[in-house]
N, C-alpha and C positions, 0 to 999 in steps of 0.2 A: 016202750016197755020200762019198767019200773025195774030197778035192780036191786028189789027187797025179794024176798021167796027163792025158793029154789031154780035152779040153772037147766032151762030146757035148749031144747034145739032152735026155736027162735031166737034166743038170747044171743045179741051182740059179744063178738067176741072180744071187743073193747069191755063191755058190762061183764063176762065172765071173770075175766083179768081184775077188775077191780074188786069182784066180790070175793073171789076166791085167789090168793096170794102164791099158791103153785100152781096156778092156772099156766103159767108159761112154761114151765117143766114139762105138765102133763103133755098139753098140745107139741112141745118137740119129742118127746117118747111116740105120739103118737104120728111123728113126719109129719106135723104143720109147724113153720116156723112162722104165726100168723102172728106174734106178737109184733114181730118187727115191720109186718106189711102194713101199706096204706091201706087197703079194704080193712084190716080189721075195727075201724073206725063206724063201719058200715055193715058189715059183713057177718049173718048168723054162724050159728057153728056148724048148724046144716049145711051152710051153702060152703063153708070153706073146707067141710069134712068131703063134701060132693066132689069139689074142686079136685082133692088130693085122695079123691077115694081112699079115704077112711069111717069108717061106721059112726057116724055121729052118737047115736045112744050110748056106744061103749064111750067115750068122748065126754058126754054129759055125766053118766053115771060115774066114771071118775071125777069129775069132776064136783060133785055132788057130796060121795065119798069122802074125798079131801078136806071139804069147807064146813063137815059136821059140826 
C-alpha cells in the first residue's frame, strides 16, 4: 500500500505513524501501545485495533482528523 491518501483500516500502522505525526498519541489514548511493538511493522490498524479491542474506524477517523 501506498502511504499517499488518506489512512484506512488496512493501512500499516508503521504507514499510519509516518504519515500522520500524532499517530503515536492517538493509538496510546486509544490502549494501543503499537508504536513501540514489532508487529507494527506488519500489522494493519484493524488487525491491532482487533487484537486490543478497540474500534478501528474511530482509530482511523482520528487519525484522518489529525493529519488534515
Amino acid at each position: 500500500m501506498s502511504i499517499d491518501g488518506p489512512i484506512t483500516i488496512e493501512t500499516r500502522i508503521s504507514d499510519a505513524i509516518k504519515i500522520c505525526p500524532e499517530a503515536p498519541e492517538i493509538f496510546r489514548e486509544m490502549g494501543m501501545g503499537c508504536c513501540a511493538c514489532m508487529a507494527a511493522s506488519a500489522e494493519t490498524i484493524g488487525e491491532g485495533a482487533e487484537m486490543h479491542e478497540v474500534d478501528a474506524q474511530t482509530i482511523v477517523d482520528r487519525l484522518n482528523e489529525a493529519c488534515k
